[in-house]
N, CA, C and O atoms as a MOPAC input file, in Angstrom:
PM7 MOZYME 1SCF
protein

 N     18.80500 1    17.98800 1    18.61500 1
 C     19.03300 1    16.98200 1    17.60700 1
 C     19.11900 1    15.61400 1    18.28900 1
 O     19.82400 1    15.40000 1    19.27500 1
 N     18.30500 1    14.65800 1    17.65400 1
 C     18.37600 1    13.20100 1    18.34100 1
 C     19.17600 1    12.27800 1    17.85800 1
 O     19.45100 1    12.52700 1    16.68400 1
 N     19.70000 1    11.25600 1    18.28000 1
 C     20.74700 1    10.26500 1    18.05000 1
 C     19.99000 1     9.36200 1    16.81700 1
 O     18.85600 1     8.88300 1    16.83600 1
 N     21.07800 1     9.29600 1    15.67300 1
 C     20.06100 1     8.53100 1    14.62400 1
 C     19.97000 1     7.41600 1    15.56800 1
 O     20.52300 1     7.16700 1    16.63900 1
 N     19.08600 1     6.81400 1    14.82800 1
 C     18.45500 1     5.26700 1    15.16800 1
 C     17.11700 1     4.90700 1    14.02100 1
 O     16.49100 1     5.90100 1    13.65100 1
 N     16.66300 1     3.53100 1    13.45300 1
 C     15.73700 1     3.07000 1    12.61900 1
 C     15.53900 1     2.11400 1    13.46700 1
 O     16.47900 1     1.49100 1    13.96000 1
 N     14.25400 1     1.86800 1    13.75400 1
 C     13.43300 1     1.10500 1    14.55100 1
 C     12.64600 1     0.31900 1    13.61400 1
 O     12.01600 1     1.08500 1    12.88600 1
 N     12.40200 1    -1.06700 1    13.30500 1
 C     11.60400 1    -2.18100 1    12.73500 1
 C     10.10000 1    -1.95800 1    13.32700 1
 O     10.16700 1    -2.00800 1    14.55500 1
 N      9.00600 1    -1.77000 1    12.95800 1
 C      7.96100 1    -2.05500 1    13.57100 1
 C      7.04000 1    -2.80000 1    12.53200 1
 O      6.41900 1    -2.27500 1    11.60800 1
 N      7.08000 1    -4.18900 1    12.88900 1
 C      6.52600 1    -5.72200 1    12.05300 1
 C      7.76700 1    -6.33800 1    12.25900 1
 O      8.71800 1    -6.10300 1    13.00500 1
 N      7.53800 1    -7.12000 1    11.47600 1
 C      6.75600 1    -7.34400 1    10.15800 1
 C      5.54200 1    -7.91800 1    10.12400 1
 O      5.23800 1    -8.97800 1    10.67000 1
 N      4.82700 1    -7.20000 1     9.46600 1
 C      2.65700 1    -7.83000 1     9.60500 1
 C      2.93400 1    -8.18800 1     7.97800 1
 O      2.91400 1    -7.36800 1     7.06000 1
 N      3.25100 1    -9.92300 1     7.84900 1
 C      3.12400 1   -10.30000 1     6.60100 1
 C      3.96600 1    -9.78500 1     5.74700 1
 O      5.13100 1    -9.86100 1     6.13900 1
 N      3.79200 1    -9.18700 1     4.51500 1
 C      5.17900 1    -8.67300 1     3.25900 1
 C      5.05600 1    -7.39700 1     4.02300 1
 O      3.98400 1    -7.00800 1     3.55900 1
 N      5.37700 1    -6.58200 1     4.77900 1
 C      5.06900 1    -4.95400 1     5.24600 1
 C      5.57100 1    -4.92400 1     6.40200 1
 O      5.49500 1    -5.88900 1     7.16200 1
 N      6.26600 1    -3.60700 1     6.76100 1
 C      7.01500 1    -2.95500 1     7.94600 1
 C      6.65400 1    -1.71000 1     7.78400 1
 O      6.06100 1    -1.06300 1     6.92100 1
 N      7.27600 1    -1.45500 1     9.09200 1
 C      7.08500 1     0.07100 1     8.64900 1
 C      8.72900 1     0.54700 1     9.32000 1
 O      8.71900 1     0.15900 1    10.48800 1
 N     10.03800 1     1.20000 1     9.02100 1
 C     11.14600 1     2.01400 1     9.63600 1
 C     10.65100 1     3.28400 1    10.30800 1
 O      9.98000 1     4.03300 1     9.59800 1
 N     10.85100 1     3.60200 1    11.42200 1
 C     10.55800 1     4.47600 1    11.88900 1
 C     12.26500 1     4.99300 1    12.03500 1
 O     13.12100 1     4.42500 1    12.71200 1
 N     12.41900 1     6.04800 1    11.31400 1
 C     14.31100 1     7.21200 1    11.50900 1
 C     14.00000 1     7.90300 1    12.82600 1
 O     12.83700 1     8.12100 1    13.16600 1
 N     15.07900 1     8.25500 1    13.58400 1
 C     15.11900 1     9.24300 1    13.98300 1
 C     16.38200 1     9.72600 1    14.01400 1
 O     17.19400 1     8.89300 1    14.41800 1
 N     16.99800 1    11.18100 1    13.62100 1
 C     17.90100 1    11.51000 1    13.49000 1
 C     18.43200 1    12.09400 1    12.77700 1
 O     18.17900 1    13.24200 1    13.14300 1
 N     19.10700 1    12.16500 1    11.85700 1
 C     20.17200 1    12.66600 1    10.62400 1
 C     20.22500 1    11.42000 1     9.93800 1
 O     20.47400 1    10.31300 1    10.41600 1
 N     19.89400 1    11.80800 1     8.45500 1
 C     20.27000 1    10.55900 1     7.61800 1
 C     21.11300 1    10.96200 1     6.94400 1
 O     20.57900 1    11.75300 1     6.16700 1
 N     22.61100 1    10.87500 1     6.67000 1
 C     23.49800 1    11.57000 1     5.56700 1
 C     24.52400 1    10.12800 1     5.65300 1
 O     24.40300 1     9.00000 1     6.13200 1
 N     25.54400 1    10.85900 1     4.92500 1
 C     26.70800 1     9.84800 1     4.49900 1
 C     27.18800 1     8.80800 1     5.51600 1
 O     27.83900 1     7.84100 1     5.12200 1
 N     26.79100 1     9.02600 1     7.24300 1
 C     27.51500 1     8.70200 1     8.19600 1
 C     26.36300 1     7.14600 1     8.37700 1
 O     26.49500 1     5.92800 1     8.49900 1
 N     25.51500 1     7.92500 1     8.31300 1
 C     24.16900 1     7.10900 1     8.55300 1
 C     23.08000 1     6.03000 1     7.72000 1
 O     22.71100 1     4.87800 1     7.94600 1
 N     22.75900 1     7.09900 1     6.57800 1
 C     22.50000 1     6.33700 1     5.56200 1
 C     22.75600 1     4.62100 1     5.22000 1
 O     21.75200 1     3.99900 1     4.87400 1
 N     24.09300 1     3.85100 1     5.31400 1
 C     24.24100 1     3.00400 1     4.61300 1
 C     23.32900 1     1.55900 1     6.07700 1
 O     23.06200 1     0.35800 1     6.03100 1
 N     23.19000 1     2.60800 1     7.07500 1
 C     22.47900 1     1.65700 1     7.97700 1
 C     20.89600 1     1.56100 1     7.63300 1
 O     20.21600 1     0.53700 1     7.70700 1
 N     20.49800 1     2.74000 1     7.27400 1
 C     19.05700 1     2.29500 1     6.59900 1
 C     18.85000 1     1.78900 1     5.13700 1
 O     17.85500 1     1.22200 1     4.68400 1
 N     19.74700 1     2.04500 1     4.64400 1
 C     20.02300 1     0.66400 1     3.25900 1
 C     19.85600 1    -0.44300 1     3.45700 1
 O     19.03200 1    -1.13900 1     2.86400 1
 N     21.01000 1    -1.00200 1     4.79300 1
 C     20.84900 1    -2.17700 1     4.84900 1
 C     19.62500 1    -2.75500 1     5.91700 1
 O     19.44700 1    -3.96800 1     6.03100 1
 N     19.05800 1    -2.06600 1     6.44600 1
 C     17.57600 1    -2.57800 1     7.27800 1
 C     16.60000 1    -2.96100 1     5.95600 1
 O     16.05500 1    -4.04900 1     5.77400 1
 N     16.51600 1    -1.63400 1     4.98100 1
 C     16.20400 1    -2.29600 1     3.68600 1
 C     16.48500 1    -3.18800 1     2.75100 1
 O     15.60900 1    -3.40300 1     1.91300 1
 N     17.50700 1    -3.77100 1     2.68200 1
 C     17.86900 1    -4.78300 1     2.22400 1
 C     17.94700 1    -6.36700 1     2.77100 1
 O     17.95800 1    -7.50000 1     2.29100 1
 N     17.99900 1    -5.65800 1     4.20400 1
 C     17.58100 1    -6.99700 1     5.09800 1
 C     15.70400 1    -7.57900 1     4.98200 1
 O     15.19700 1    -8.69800 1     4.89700 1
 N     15.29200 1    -6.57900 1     5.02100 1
 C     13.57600 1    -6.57700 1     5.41000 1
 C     13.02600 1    -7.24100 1     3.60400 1
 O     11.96600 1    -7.86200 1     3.53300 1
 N     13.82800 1    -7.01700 1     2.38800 1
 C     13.49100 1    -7.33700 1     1.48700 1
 C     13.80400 1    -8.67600 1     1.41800 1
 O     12.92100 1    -9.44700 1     1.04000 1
 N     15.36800 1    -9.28700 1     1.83700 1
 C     15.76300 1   -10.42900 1     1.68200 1
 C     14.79400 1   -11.04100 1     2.74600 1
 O     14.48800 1   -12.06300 1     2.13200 1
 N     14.26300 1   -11.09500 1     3.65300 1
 C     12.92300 1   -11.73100 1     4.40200 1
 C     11.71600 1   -11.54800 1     3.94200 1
 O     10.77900 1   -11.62700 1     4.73600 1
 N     11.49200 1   -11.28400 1     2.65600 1
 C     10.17500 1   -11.30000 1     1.71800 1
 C      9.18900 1   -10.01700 1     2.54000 1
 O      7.97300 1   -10.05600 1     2.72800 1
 N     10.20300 1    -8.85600 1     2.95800 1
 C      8.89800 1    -7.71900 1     3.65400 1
 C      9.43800 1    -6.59200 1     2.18000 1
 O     10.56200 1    -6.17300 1     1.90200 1
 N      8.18200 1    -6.39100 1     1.52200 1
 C      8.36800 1    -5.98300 1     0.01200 1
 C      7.98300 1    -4.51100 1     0.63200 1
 O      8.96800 1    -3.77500 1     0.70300 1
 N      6.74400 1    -3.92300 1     1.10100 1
 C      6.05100 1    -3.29700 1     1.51300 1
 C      6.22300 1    -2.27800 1     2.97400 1
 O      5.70100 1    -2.19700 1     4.08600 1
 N      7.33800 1    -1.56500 1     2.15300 1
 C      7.74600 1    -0.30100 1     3.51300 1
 C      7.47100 1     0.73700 1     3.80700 1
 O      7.76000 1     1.37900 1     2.79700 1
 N      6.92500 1     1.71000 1     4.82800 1
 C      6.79500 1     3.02400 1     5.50400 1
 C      8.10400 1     3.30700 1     6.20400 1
 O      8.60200 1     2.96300 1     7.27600 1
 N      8.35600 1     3.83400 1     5.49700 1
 C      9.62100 1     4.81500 1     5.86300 1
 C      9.09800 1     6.00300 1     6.63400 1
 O      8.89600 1     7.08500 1     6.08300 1
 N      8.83300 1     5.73700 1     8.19700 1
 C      8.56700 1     6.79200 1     8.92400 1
 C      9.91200 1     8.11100 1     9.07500 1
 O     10.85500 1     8.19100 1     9.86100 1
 N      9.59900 1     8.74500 1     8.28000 1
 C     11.09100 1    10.16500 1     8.64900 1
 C     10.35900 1    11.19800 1     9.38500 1
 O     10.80600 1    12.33600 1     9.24200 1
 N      9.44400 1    11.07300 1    10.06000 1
 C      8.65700 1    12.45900 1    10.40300 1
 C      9.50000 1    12.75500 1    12.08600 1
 O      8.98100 1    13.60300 1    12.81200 1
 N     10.78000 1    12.00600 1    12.59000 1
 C     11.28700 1    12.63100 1    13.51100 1
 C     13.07800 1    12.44900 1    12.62800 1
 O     14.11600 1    12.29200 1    13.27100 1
 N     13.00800 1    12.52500 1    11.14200 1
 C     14.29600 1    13.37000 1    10.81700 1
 C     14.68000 1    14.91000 1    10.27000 1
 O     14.01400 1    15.56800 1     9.47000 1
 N     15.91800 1    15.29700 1    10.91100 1
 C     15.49100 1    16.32600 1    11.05900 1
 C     16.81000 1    17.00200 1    10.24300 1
 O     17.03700 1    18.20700 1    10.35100 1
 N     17.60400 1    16.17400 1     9.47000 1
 C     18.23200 1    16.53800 1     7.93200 1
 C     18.08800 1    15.10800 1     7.09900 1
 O     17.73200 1    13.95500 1     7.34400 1
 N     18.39100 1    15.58300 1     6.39700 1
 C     18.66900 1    14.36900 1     5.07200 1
 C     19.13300 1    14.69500 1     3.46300 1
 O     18.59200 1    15.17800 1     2.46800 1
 N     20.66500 1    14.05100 1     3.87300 1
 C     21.26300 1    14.61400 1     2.31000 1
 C     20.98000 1    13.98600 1     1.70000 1
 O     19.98000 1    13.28100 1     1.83000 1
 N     22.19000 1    13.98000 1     0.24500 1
 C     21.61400 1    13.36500 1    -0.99300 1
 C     21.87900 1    11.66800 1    -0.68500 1
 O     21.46000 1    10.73500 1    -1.36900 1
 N     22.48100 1    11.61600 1     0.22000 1
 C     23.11600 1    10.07800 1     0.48900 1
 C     21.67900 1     9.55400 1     1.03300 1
 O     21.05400 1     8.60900 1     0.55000 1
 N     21.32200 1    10.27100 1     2.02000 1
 C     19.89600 1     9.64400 1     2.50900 1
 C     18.80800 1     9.59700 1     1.52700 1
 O     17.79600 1     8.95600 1     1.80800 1
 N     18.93600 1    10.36600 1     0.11000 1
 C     17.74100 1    10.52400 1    -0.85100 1
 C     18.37200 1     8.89600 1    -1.80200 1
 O     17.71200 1     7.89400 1    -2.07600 1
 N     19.31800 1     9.08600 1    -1.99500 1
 C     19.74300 1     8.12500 1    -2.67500 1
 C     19.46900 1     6.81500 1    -1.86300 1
 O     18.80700 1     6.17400 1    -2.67900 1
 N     19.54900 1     6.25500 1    -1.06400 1
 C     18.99500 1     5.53500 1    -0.31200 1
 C     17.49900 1     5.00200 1     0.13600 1
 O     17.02600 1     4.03500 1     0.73300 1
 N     17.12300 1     5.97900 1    -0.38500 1
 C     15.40800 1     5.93300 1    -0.08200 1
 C     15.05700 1     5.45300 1    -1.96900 1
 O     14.18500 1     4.66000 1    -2.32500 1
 N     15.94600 1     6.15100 1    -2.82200 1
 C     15.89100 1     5.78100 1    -3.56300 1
 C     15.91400 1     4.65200 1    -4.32600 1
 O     15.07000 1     4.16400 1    -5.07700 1
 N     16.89100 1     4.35100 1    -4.05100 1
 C     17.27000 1     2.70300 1    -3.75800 1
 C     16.82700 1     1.78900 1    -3.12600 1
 O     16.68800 1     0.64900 1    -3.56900 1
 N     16.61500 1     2.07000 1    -2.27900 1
 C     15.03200 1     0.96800 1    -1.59100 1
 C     13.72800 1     0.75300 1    -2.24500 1
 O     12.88100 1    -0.13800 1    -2.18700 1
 N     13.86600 1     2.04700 1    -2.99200 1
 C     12.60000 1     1.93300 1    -3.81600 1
 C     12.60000 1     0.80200 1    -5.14700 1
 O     11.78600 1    -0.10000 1    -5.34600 1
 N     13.25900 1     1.01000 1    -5.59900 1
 C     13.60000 1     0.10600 1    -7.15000 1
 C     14.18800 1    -1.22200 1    -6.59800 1
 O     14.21500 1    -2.09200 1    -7.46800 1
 N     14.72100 1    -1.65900 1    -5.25000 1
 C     14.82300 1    -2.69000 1    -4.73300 1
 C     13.55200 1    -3.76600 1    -4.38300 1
 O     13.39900 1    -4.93300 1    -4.74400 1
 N     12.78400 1    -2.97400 1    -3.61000 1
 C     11.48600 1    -3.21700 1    -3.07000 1
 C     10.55000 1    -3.43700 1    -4.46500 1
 O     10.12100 1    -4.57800 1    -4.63300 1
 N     10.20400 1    -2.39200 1    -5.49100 1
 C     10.00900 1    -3.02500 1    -6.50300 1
 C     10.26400 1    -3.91200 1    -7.52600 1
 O      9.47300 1    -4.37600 1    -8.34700 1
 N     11.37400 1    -4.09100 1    -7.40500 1
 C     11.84700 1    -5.12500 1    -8.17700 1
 C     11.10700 1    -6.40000 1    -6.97700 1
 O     12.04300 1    -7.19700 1    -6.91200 1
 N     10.29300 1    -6.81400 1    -6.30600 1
 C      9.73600 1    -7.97200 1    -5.93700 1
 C      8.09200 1    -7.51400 1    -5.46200 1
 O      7.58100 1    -7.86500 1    -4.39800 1
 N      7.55200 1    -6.82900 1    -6.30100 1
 C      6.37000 1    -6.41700 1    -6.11200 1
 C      5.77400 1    -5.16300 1    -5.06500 1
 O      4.64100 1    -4.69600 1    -4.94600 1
 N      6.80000 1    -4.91100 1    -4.51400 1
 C      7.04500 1    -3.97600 1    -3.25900 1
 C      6.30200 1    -2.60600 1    -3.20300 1
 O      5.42300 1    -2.48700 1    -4.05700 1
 N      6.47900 1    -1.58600 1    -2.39000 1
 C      6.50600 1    -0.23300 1    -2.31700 1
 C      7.43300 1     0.37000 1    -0.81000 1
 O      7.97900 1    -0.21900 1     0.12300 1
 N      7.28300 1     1.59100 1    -1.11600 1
 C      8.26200 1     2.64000 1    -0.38900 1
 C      7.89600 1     3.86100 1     0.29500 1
 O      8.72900 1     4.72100 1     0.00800 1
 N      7.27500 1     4.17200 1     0.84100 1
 C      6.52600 1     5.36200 1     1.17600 1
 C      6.55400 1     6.07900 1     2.51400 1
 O      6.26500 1     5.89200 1     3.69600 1
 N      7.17400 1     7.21200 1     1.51100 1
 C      8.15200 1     7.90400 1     3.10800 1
 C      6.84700 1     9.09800 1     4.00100 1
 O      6.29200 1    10.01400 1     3.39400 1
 N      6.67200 1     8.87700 1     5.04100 1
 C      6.03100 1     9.48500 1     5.89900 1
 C      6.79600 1    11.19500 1     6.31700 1
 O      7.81000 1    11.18000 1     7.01500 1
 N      6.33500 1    12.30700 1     5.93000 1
 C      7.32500 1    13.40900 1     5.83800 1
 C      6.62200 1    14.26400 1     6.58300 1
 O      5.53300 1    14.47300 1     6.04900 1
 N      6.81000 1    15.04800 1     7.91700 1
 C      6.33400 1    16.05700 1     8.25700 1
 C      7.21400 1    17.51300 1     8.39900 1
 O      6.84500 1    18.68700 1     8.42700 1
 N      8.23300 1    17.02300 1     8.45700 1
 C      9.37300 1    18.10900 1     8.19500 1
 C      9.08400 1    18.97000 1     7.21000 1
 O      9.09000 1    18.35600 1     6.14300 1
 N      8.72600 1    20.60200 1     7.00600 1
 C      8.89000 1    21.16200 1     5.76200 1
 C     10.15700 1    21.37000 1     5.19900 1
 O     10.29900 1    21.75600 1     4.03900 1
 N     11.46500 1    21.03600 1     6.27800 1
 C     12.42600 1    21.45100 1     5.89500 1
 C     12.91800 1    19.89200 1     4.75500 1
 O     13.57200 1    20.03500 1     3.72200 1
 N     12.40400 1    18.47800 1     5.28400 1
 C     12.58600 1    17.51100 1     4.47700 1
 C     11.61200 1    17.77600 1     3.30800 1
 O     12.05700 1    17.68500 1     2.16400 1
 N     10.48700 1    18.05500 1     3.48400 1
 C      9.11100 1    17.53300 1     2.18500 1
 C      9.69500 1    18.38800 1     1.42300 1
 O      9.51800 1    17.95500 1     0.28400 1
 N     10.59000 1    19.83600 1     1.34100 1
 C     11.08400 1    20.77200 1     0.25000 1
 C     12.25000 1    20.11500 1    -0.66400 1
 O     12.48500 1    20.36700 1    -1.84600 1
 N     12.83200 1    19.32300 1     0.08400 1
 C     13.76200 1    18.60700 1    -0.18300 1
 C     13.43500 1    17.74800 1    -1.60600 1
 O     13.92200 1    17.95900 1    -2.71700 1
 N     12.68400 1    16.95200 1    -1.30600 1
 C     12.12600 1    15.65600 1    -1.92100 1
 C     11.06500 1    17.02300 1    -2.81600 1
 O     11.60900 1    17.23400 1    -3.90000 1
 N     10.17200 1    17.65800 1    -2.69600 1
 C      9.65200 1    18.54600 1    -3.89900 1
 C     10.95400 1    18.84600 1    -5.00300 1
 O     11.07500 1    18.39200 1    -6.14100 1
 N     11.84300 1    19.73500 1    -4.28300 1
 C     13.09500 1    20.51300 1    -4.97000 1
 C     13.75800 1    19.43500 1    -6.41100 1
 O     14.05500 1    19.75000 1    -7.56400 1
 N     13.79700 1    18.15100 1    -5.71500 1
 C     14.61200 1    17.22300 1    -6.52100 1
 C     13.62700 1    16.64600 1    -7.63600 1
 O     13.92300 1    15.93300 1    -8.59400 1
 N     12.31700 1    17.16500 1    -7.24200 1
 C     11.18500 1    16.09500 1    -8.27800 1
 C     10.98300 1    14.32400 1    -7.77800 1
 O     10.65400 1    13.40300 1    -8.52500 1
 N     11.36100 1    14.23000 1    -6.00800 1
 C     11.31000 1    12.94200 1    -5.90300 1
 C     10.03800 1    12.55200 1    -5.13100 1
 O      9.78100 1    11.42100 1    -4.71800 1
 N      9.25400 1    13.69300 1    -4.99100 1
 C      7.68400 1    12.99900 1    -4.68200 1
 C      6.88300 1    12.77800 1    -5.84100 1
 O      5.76200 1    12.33200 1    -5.59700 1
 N      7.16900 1    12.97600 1    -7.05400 1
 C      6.45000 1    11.89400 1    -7.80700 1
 C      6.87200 1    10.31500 1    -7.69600 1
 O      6.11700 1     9.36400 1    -7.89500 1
 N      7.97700 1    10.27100 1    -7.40400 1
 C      8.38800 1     8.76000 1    -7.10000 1
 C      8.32500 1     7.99700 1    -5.73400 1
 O      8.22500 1     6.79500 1    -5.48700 1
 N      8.42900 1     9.26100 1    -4.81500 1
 C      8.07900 1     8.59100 1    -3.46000 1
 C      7.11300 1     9.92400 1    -3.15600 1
 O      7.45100 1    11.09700 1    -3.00200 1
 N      6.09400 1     9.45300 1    -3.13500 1
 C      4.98200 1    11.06500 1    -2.62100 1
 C      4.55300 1    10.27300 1    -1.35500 1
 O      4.21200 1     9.13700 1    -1.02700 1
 N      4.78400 1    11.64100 1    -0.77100 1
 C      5.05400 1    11.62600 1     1.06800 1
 C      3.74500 1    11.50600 1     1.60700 1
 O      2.74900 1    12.00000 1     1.07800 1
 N      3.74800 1    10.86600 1     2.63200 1
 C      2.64000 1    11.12300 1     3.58200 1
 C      2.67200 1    11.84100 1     4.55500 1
 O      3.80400 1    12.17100 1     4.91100 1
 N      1.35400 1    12.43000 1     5.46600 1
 C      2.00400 1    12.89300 1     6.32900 1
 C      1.86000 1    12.27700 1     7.76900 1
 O      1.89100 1    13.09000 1     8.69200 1
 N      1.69300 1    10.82500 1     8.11000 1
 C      1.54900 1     9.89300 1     8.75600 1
 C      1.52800 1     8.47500 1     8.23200 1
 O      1.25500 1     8.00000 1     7.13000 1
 N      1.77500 1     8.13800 1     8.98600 1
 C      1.92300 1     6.27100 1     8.90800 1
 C      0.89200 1     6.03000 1     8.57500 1
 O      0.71200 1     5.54600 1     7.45700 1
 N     -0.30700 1     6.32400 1     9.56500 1
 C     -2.06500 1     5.93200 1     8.93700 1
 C     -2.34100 1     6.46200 1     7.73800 1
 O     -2.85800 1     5.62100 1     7.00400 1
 N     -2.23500 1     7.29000 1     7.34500 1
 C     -2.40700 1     7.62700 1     5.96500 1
 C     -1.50300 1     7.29200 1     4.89400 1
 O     -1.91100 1     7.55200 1     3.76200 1
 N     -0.25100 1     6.72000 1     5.02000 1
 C      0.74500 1     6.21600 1     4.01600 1
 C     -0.37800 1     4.63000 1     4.18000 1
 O     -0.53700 1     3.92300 1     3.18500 1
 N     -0.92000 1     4.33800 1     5.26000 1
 C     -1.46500 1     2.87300 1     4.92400 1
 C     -2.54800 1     2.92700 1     4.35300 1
 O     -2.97800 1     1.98300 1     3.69000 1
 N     -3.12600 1     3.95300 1     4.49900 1
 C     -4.48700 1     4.18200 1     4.04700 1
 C     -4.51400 1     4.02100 1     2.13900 1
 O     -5.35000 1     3.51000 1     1.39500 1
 N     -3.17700 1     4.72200 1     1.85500 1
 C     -3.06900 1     5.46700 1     0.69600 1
 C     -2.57700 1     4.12600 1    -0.14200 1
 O     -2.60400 1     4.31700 1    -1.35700 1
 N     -2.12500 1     2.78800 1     0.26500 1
 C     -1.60100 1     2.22300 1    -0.16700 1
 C     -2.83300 1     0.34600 1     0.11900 1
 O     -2.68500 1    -0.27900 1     1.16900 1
 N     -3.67900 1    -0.07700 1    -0.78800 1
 C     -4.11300 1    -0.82100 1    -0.73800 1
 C     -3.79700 1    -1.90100 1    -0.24900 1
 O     -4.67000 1    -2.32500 1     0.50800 1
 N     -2.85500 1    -2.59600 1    -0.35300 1
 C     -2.03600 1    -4.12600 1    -0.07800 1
 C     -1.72400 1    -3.31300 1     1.73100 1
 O     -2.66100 1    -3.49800 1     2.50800 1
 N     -1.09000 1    -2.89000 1     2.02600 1
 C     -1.12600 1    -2.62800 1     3.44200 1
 C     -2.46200 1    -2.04600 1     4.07900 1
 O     -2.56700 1    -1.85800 1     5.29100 1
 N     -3.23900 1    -1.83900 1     3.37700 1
 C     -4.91400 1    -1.17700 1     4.25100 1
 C     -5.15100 1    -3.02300 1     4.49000 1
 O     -5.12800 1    -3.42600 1     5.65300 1
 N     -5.33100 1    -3.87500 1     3.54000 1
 C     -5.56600 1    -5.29300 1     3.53100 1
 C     -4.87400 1    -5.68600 1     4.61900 1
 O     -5.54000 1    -6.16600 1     5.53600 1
 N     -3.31000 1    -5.57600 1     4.79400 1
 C     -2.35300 1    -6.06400 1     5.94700 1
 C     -3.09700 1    -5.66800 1     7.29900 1
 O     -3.39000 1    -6.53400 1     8.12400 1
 N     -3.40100 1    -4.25800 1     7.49900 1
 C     -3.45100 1    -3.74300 1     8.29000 1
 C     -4.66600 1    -4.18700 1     9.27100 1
 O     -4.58900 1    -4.45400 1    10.47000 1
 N     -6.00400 1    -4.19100 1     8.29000 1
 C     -7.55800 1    -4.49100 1     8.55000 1
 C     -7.23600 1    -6.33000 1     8.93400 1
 O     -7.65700 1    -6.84800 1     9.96800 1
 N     -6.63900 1    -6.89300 1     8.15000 1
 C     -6.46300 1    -8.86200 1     8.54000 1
 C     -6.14200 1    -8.19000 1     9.46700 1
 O     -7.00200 1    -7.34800 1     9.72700 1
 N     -5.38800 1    -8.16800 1    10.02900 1
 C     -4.59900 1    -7.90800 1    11.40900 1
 C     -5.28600 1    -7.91000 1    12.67200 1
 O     -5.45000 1    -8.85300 1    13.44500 1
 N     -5.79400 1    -6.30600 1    12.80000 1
 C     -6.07500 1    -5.74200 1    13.50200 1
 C     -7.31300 1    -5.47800 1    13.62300 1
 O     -7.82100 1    -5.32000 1    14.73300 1
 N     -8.12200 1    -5.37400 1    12.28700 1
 C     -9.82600 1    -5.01400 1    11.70200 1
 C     -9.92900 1    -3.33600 1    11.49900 1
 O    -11.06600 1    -2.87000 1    11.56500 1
 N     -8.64800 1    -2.26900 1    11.22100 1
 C     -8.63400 1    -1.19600 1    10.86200 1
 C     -7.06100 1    -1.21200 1    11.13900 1
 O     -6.39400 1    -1.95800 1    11.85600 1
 N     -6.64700 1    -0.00700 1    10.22900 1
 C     -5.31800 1     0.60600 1     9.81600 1
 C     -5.01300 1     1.38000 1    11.19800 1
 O     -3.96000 1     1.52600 1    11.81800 1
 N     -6.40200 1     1.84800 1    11.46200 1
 C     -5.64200 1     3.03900 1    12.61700 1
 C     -5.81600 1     2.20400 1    14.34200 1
 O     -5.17300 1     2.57600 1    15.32400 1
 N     -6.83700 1     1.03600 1    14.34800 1
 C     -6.40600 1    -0.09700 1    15.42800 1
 C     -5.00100 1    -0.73100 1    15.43600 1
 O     -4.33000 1    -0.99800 1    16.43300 1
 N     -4.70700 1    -0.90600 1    14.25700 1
 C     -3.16400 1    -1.23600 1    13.44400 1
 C     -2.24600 1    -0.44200 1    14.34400 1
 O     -1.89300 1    -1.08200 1    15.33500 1
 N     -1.78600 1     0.73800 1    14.25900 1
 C     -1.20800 1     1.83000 1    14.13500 1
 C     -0.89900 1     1.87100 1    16.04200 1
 O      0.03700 1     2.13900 1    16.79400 1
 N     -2.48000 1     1.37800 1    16.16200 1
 C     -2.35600 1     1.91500 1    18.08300 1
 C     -2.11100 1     0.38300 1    18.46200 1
 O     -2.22700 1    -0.11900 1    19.58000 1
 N     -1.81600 1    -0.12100 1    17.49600 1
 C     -1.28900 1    -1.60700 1    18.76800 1
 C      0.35100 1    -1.45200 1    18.39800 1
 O      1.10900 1    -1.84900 1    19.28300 1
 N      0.95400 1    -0.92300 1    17.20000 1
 C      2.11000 1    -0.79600 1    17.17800 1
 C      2.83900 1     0.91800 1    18.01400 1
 O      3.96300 1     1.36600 1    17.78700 1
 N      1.82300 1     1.52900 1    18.91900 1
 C      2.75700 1     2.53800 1    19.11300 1
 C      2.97500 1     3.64500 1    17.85900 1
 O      3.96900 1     4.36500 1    17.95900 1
 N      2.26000 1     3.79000 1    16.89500 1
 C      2.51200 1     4.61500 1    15.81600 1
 C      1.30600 1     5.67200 1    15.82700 1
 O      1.47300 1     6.54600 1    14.97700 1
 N      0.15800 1     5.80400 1    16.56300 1
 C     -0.42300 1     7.47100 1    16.88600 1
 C     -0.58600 1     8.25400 1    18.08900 1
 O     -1.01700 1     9.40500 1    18.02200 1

C-alpha cells in the first residue's frame, strides 16, 4: 500500500490532470477536495482525476469526486476519473456513478474522450499522446 499523495500535472490552459496515489477515504479525501477547489478557483475547469494507482476508495472519496464534479460544472468544467482498479471501477458501477463520471482507463484516452482537452492537448503539444509523454503520464 502507497502513501496517499495527489500530484498537479498542468495546468495546460482551463485543464489538469490529479494524479492519487493511495487510499482516498475520510482521512484523505478532504485533501483532494481541496486541490479541486483550488484548481477551479484558478479558472482550471477541466480535470483527470488519475486514480489508476488507488487502491481503496470510500464513500467519502466518491463523495468527493462527486463534488468536484458539480463544482467544475458549475463553470463549464468536467471530471473524469481514470480507473484501472477492478476493485475501484466495481465500486463506481455498484453505486450507478459511471453514468456521471464514466471511467477511463488512461489519461490518453480520458483526453481523447473529452473534446476541449484533445484541443488543449494537440495546441500544446500537436497530439494528446505527445501531451501525455512530455508530462510523464505513459
Amino acid at each position: 500500500m502507497e502513501e496517499f499523495q495527489v500530484e498537479t500535472i498542468g495546468p495546460s490552459g482551463d485543464c489538469a490532470v490529479l494524479r492519487v496515489t493511495g487510499e482516498v477515504d475520510v482521512y484523505t479525501a478532504p485533501v483532494l477536495r481541496e486541490r479541486i477547489r483550488d484548481l477551479a478557483a484558478k479558472g482550471v475547469v477541466h480535470v483527470i482525476a488519475d486514480l489508476s494507482r488507488v487502491d481503496f476508495l470510500d464513500s467519502t472519496g466518491l463523495g468527493v469526486l462527486v463534488g468536484g464534479l458539480k463544482r467544475l460544472r458549475e463553470h463549464g468544467g468536467s471530471l473524469t476519473p481514470v480507473i484501472t482498479t477492478t476493485r475501484i471501477l466495481r465500486i463506481l458501477q455498484i453505486t450507478g456513478l459511471t453514468k456521471v463520471l464514466p471511467p477511463q482507463p488512461s489519461v490518453l484516452d480520458a483526453i481523447g474522450a473529452d473534446p476541449h482537452w484533445r484541443q488543449t492537448a494537440e495546441s500544446e503539444a500537436g497530439t494528446a499522446d505527445q501531451w501525455c509523454r512530455q508530462h510523464g503520464l505513459l
